[in-house]
SEZALUM-416903 format. One record per atom (N, C-alpha, C, CB): x, y, z. Coordinates in steps of 0.05 Angstrom, whole numbers, padded with zeros to 5 digits, always signed. Glycine has a CB too. Layout:
<sites>
XYZ/...
</sites>
This chain:
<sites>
-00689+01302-00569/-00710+01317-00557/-00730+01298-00544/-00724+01336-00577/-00724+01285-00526/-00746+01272-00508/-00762+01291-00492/-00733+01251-00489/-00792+01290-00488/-00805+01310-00474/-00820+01290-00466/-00817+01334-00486/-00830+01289-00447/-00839+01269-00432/-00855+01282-00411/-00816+01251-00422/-00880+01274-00411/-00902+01287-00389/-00907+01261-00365/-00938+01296-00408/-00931+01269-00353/-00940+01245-00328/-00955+01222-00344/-00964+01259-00301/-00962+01205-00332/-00986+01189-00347/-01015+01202-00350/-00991+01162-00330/-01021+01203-00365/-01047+01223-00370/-01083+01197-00372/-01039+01246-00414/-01099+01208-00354/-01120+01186-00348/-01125+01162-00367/-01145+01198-00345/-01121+01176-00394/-01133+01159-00423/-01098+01139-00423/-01141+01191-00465/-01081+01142-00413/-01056+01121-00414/-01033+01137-00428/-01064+01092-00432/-01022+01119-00432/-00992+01135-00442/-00978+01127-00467/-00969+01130-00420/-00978+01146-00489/-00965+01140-00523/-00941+01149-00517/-00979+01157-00554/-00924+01134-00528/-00896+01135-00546/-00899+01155-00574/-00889+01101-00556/-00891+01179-00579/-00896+01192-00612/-00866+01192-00613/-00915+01230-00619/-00862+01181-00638/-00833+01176-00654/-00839+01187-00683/-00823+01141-00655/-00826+01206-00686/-00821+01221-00707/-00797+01244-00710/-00845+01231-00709/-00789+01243-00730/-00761+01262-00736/-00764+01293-00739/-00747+01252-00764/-00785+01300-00741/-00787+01331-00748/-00806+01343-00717/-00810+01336-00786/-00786+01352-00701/-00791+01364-00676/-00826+01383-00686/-00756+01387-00665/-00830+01388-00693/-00855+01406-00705/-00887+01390-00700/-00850+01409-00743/-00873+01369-00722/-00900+01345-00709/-00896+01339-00681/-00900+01311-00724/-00874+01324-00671/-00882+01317-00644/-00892+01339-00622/-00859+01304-00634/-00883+01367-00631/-00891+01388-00610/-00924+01381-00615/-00879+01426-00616/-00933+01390-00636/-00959+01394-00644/-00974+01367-00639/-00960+01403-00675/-00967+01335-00638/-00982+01315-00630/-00976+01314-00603/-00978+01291-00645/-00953+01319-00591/-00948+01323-00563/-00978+01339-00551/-00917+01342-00560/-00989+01362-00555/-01002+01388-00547/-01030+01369-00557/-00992+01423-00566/-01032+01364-00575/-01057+01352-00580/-01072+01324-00567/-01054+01347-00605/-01045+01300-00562/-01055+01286-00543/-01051+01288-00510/-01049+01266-00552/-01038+01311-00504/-01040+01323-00469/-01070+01334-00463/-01015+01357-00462/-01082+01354-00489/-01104+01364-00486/-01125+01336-00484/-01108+01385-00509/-01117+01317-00493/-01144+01302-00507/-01139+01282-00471/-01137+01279-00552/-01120+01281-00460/-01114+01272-00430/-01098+01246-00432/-01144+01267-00411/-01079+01243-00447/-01055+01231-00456/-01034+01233-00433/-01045+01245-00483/-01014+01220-00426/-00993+01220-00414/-00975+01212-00445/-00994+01199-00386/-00949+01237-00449/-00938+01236-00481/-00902+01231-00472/-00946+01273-00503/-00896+01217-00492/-00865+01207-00486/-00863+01218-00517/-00856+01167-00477/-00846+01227-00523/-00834+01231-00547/-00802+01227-00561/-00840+01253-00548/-00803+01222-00584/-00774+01219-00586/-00772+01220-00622/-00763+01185-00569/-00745+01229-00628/-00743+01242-00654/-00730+01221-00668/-00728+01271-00656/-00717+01201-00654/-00715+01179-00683/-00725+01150-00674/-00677+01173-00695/-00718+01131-00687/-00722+01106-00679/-00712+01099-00665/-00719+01091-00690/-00679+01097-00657/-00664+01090-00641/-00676+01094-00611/-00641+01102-00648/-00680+01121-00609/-00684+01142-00592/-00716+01131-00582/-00680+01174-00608/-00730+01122-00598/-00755+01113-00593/-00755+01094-00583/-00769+01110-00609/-00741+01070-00583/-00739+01043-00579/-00730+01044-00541/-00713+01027-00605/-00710+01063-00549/-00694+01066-00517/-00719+01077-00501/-00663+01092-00515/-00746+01100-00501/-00759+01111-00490/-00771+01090-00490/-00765+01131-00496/-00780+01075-00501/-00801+01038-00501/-00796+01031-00483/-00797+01010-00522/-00771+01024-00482/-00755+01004-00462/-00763+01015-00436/-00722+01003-00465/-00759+01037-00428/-00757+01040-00405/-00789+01059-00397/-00727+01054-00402/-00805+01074-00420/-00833+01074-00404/-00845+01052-00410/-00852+01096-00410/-00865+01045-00396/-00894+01021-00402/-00907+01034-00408/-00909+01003-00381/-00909+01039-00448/-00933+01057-00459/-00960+01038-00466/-00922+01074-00487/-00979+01052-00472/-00999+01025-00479/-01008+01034-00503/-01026+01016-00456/-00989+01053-00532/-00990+01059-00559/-00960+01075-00554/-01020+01078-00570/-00958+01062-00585/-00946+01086-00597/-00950+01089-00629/-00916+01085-00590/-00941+01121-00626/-00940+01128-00655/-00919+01132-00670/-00951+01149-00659/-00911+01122-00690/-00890+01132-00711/-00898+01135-00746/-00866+01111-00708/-00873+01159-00746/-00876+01160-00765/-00856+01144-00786/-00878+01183-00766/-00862+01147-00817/-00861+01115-00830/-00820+01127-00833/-00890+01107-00874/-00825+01163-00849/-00795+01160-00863/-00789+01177-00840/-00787+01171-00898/-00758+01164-00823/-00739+01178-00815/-00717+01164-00815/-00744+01188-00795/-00690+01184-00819/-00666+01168-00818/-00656+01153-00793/-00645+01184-00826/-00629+01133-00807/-00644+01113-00788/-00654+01094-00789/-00660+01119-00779/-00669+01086-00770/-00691+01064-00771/-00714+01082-00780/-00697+01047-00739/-00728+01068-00799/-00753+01079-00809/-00773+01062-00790/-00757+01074-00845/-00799+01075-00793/-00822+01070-00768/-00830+01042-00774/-00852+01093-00768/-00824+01020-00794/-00833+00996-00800/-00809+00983-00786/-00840+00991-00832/-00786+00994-00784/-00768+00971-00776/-00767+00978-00746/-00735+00969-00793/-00776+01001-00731/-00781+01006-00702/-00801+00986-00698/-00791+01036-00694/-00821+00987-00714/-00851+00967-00715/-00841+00944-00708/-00868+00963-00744/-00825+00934-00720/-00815+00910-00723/-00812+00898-00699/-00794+00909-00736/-00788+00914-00676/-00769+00911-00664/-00787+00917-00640/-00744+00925-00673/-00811+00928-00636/-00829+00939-00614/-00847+00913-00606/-00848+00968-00624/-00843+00899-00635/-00865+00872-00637/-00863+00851-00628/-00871+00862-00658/-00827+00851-00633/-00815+00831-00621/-00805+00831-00587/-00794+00829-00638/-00808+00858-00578/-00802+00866-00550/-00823+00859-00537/-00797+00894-00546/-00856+00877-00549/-00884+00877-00532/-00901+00870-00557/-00894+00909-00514/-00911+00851-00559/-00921+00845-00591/-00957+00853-00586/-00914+00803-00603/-00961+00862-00546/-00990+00858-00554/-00987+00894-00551/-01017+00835-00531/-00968+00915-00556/-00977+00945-00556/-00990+00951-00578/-00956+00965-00553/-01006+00961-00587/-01022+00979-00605/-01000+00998-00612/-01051+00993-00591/-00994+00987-00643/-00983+01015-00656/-01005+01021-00685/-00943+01008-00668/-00995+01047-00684/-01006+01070-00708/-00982+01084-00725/-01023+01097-00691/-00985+01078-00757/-00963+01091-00767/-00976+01114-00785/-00943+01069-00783/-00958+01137-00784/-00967+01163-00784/-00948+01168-00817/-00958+01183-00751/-00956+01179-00829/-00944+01165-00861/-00943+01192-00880/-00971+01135-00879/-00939+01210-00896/-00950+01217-00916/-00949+01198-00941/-00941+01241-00919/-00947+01169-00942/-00932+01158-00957/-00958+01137-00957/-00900+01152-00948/-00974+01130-00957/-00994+01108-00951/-00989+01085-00958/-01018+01112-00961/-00981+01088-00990/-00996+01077-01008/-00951+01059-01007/-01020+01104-01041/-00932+01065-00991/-00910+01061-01001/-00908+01040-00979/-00889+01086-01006/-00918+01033-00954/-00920+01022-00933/-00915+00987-00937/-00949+01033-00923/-00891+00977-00932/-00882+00950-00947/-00899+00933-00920/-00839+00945-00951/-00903+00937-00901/-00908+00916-00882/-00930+00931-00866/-00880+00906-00865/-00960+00930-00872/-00971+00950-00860/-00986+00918-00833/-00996+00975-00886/-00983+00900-00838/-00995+00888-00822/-00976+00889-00792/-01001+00862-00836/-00954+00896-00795/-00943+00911-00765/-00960+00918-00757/-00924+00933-00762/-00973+00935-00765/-00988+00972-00750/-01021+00964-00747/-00985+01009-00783/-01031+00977-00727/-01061+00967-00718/-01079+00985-00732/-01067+00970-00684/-01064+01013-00735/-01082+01029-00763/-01055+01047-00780/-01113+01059-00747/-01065+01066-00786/-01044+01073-00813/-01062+01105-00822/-01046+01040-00845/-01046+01126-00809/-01052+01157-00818/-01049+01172-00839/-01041+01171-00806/-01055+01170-00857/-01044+01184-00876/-01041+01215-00864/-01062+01180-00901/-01014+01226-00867/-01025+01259-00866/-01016+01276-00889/-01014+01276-00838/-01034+01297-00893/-01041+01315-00874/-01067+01294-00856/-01052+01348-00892/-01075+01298-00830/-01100+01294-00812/-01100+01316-00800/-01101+01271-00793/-01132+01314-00781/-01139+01335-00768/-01140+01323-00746/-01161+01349-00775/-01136+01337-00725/-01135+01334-00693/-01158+01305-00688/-01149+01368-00673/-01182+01316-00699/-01202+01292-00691/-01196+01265-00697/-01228+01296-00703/-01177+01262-00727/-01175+01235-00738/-01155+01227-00725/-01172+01231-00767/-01137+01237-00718/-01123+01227-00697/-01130+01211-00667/-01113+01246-00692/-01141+01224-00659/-01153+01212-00633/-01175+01194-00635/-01163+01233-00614/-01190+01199-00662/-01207+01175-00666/-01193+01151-00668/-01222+01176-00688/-01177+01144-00685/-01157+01125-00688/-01146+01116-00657/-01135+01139-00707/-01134+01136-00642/-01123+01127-00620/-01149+01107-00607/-01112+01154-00602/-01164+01127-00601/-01184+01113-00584/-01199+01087-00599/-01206+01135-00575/-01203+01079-00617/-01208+01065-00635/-01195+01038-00625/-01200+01077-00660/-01162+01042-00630/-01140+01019-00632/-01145+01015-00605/-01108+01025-00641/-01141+01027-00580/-01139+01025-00555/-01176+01013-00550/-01127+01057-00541/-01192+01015-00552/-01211+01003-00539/-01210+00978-00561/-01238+01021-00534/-01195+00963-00581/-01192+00943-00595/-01181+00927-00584/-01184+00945-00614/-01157+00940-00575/-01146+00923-00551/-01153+00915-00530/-01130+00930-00542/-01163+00938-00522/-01176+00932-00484/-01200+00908-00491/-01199+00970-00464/-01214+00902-00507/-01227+00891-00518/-01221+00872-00509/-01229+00894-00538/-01192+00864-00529/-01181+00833-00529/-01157+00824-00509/-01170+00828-00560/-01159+00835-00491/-01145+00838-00468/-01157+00808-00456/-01152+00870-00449/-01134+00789-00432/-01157+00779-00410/-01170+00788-00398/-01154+00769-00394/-01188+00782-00381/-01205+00795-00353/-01191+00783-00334/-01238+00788-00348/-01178+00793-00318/-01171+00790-00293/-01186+00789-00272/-01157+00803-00289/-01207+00759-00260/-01225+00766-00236/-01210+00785-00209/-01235+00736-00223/-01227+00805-00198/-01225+00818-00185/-01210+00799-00160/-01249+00833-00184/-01189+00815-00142/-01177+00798-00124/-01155+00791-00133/-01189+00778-00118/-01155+00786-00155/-01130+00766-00176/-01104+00787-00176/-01142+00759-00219/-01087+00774-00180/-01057+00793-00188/-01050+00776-00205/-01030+00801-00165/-01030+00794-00222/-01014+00781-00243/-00986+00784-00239/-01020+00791-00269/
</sites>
């Protein structure tokens, strides 16, 4: 179940998670919040949607079969090591390698802690980004 929208002003997340329910419902939540959303229901399936959009986050969740969201982490780190990831967990406290992940959800969450987090990690980054003088290309 890849669903995949435009780039949305605030940039574009990757949500990787196995239970179509969440991704509908984080899908709807970060379109509203002005997200551009890629989604995908396992790891495998996540990694391949990586590859081929330029997201600037993604989200996963920790247990799915499969690759679980620490060994996607892994493998996303070693692809683009400077994307901002967020792992989405009911499991917090079980999390073997949390220094992958730029923050860490416990859920149940509410819409707001979500996007706080997003926006949070993402202006952490933009932060520590270069400056490119104006004129310049890369």
């Amino acid at each position: 179940m890849n669903t995949n929208s435009v780039a949305g002003p605030r940039g574009k997340v990757l949500v990787i998670d196995d239970e179509p329910a969440i991704l509908f419902t984080l899908k709807r939540i970060l379109e509203h919040a002005g997200y551009g959303v890629y989604t995908a229901q396992s790891g495998e399936e996540g990694l391949s949607v990586f590859r081929q959009a330029q997201c600037d986050l993604v989200t996963l969740d920790r247990s799915m079969p499969g690759m679980n969201g620490e060994q996607v982490a892994a493998e996303i780190r070693r692809i683009a090591p400077h994307v901002p990831l967020i792992l989405i967990t009911g499991f917090t406290t079980a999390v073997v390698r949390p220094e992958l992940f730029d923050a860490v959800l416990g859920k149940p969450f509410r819409s707001a802690e979500l996007l706080e987090s997003l926006a949070n990690v993402l202006a952490k980054h933009r932060a520590n980004e270069p400056h490119v003088p104006a004129g310049c290309c890369h």
